[in-house]
Structures are given as C-alpha cells and as structure tokens.
C-alpha positions in Angstrom: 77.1 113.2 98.7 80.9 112.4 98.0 83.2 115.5 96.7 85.2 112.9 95.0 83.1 110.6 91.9 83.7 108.2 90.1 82.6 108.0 86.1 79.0 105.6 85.2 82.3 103.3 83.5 84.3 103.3 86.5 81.1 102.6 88.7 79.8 99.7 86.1 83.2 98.6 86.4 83.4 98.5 90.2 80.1 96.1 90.1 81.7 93.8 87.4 84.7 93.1 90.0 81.9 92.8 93.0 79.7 90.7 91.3 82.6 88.2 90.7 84.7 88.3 93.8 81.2 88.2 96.4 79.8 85.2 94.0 83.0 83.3 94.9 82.7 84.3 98.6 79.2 83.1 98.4 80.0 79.6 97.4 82.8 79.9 100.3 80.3 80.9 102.8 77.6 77.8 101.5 80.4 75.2 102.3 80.9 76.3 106.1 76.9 76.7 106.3 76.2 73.2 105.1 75.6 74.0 101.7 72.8 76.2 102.2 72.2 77.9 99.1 73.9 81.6 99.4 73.4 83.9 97.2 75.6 87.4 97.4 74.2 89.4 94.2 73.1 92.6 92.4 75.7 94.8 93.9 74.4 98.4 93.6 76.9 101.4 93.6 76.6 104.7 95.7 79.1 107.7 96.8 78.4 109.0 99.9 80.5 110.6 103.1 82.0 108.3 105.6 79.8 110.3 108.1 76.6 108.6 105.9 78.0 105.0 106.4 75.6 103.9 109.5 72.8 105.9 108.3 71.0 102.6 107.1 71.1 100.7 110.5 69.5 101.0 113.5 70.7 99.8 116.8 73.6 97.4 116.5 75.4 96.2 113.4 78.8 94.0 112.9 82.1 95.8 111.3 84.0 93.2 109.8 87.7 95.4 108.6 89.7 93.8 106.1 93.2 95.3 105.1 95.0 93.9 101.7 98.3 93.0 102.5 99.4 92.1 98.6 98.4 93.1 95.5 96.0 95.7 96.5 97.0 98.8 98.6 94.5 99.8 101.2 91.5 98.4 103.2 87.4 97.9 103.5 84.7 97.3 105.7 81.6 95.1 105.5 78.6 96.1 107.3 76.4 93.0 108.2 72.9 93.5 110.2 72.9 92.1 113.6 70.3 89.2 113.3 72.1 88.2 110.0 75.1 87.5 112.1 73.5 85.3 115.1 71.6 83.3 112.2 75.1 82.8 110.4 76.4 82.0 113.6 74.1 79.3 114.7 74.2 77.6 111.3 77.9 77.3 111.7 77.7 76.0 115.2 75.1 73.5 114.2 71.9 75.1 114.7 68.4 75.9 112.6 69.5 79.2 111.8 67.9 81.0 114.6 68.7 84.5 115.8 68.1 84.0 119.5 67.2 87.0 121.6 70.6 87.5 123.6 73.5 89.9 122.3 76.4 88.9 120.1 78.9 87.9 122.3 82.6 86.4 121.6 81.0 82.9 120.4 79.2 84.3 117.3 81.6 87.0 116.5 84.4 84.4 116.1 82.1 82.3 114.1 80.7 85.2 112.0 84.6 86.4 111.6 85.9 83.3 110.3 82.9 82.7 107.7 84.4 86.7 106.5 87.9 85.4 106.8 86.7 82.2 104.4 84.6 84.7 102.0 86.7 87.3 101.8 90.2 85.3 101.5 87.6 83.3 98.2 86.9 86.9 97.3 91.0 87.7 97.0 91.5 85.1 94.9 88.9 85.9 92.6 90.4 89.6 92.2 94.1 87.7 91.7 92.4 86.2 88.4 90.4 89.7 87.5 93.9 92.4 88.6 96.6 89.3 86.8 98.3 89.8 90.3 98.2 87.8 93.6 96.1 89.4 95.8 96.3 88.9 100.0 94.1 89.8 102.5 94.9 89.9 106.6 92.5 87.9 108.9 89.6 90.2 109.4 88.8 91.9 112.6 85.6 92.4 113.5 83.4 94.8 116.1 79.8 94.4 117.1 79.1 97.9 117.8 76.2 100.8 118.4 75.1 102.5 115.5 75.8 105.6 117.7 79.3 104.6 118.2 80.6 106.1 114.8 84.1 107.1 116.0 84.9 103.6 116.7 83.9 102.8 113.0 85.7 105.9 111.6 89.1 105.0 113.9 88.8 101.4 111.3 90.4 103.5 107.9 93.7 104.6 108.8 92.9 107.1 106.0 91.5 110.3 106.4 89.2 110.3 103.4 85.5 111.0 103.6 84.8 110.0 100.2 83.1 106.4 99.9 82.0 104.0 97.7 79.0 102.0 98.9 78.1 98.6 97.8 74.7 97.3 98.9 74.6 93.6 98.3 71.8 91.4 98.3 72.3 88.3 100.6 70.4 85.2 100.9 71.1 82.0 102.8 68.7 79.3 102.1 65.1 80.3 103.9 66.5 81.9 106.8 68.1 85.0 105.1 66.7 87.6 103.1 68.6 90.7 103.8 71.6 93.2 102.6 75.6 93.2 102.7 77.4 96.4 102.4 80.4 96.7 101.7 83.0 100.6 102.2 85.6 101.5 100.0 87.5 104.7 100.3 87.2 106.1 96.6 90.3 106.3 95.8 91.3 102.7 96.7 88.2 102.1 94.3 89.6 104.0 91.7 92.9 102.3 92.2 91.1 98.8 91.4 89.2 100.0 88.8 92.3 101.0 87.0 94.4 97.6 87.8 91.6 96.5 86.5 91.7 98.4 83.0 94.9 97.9 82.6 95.2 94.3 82.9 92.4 94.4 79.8 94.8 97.2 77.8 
C-alpha cells in the first residue's frame, strides 16, 4: 500500500477526468479498428507501490510510456495484456482479430504504438477542455517485456517515487476483446491534475 494517499474526492475526481479522456481515446481507437465498437470504461482507483505494478500479469505484457510535453508536467504508463495487443494489431493490419501464437515482434508493436499515440493524443485533448489549458503529449514509446523484467519498467519514470495511482480500465473491442487497461500515475502527478482540475471549476 502507497505511503502517500490521495482523499475519496481527489480519487472520485481522478475517475471523472479518466472516464472522459479514455472515452474519447476509445472512439479514437474504433476509427483505426474499423469502427469496431470500443468501449474504455469504469475506471477503478487504487494506491499501490511501483514495486506492485506487474503484480497482475503473468508472462509478458506491453509498456506503452507517455510523457506530457505541455500543459501537464510529468509522465504515465499503460499496461496492456499481451494477447490484447496482437488482436489490436491484426485488426489494424487487416485481419479477424486473431492473436496468433508467435511473439510480438516490431510489426505489432508499431501498430499497437500508433493506436496509443491516436488514443492518447484523443485523450490530451480531452484533458485541454477538462484543465482550460492545452495539453501535449510526445509520441509514445513502447516495450514488450517479461513480467520479471521490472527494472526495465521502473528505469520508464524518471522519478523516483514509489507511490502510484492505479487505474484498471475495462476494455472491449467489438467480440474479440473482453479484458483490462491499466493505466500508472505517480501520485503526485495525480494530485497535480486533480488540482488543475479544481481550480479550473473555482
């Protein structure tokens, strides 16, 4: 459990500005995926340790790091299972929606990082309207990596926090999805949004 915490407000808050910025990314991510229904919803809030972060996969999952560059001063990470990203992969290539039985290689991570950099870049827009300030996002970069391998995911935050907020999104993509999102804040960038966010309704 987190040293740091953020108040049931602050939390309830947190889930208003997900709910709206991953609804917009949802649509973004149904137009590359042949407008498949997507549905990105019911964000649910947790504090945990950076250390905990993996603790809900097994195997391999995908990083996908996004640092603000405007607007918004610091960085997160989405955590998307491993079959979820070959089946996004081979919609966006043309395919069924399979996840075939082969790695992720270089193909489907390019795929699955430019359906992020579509969502997420939606999802930055959506926080310009909520903050009343432009916010910019760099292009994402993204790592297919071992569960195991949690000092490569720990080198992602430049920041030496352990605190976290943890939102656990449900995602579904027509019939071939049923699964979760997460998404990694360190808590004080959340706590930075939440009171942009405060503000701007002050």
């Amino acid at each position: 459990m987190a040293d740091l915490s953020l108040t049931k407000e602050q939390q309830d808050t947190l889930g208003e500005i997900a709910n709206i910025s991953m609804g917009s990314s949802a649509t973004s991510l149904s137009a590359l995926l042949n407008n498949l229904k997507v549905d990105i919803t019911t964000p649910k809030i947790e504090l945990i340790r950076k250390s905990e972060s993996l603790d809900d996969y097994h195997n391999v999952c995908v990083l996908v790091h996004i640092n603000y560059v405007k607007g918004l001063s610091g960085s997160n990470v989405l955590i998307l299972k491993e079959n979820d990203v070959k089946i996004i992969a081979d919609l966006m290539m043309g395919g069924p929606g399979v996840a075939g039985p082969d790695e992720i290689g270089e193909i489907q991570l390019s795929a699955v990082s430019e359906a992020m950099n579509q969502m997420m870049g939606s999802a930055a827009s959506s926080m310009s309207q909520l903050l009343d300030r432009v916010v910019d996002i760099s292009p994402p970069k993204t790592d297919n990596i071992d569960v195991e391998s949690v000092k490569i995911f720990e080198r992602l935050f430049e920041s030496p926090e352990v605190d976290f907020v943890k939102i656990t999104f449900n995602l579904k993509i027509g019939e071939v999805v049923d699964s979760v999102m997460v998404q990694l804040y360190p808590i004080s960038f959340a706590q930075d949004m939440v009171s942009l966010f405060e503000k701007k309704d002050n």
